[in-house]
Phi, psi and omega in degrees: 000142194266151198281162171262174183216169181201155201266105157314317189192145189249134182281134181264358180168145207331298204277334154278329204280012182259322151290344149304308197304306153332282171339305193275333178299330177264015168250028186062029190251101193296144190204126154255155184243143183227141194067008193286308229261000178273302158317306172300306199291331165249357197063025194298103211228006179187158163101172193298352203252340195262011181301154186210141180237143177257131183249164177196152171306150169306322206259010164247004195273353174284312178293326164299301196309323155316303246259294185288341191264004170270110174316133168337099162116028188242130192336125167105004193258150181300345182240027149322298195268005191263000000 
């Protein structure tokens, strides 16, 4: 039986959810995009139509949800260290 998966965090447009989605890919976090293909296709860049919702697997989604709910550059972030 294949794992669920559930949307962590909704992207207000292509370029955040591709920085979260980073975020969460370096912390080893398998991450899908939903609503992506909506935006390309129409050019959508701003308003509800142009939103991508990011999904993770279940049994990962409490350390994403830490992960998307820390501001950026703050102890513990995948981008810390850079």
């Amino acid at each position: 039986m294949s794992e669920s998966w559930q949307v962590v965090f909704r992207a207000e447009n292509m370029v955040e959810a591709a920085l979260v989605k980073s975020r969460l890919e370096d912390a080893g976090i398998s991450v899908m995009e939903r609503g992506e293909a909506m935006s390309a296709a129409f050019g959508f860049t701003i308003g509800p139509l142009a939103a991508v919702d990011l999904l993770v697997p279940s049994s990962q989604f409490q350390i994403a949800l830490e992960i998307v709910s820390e501001p950026e550059g703050e102890p513990g972030s995948p981008h810390e260290m850079e």
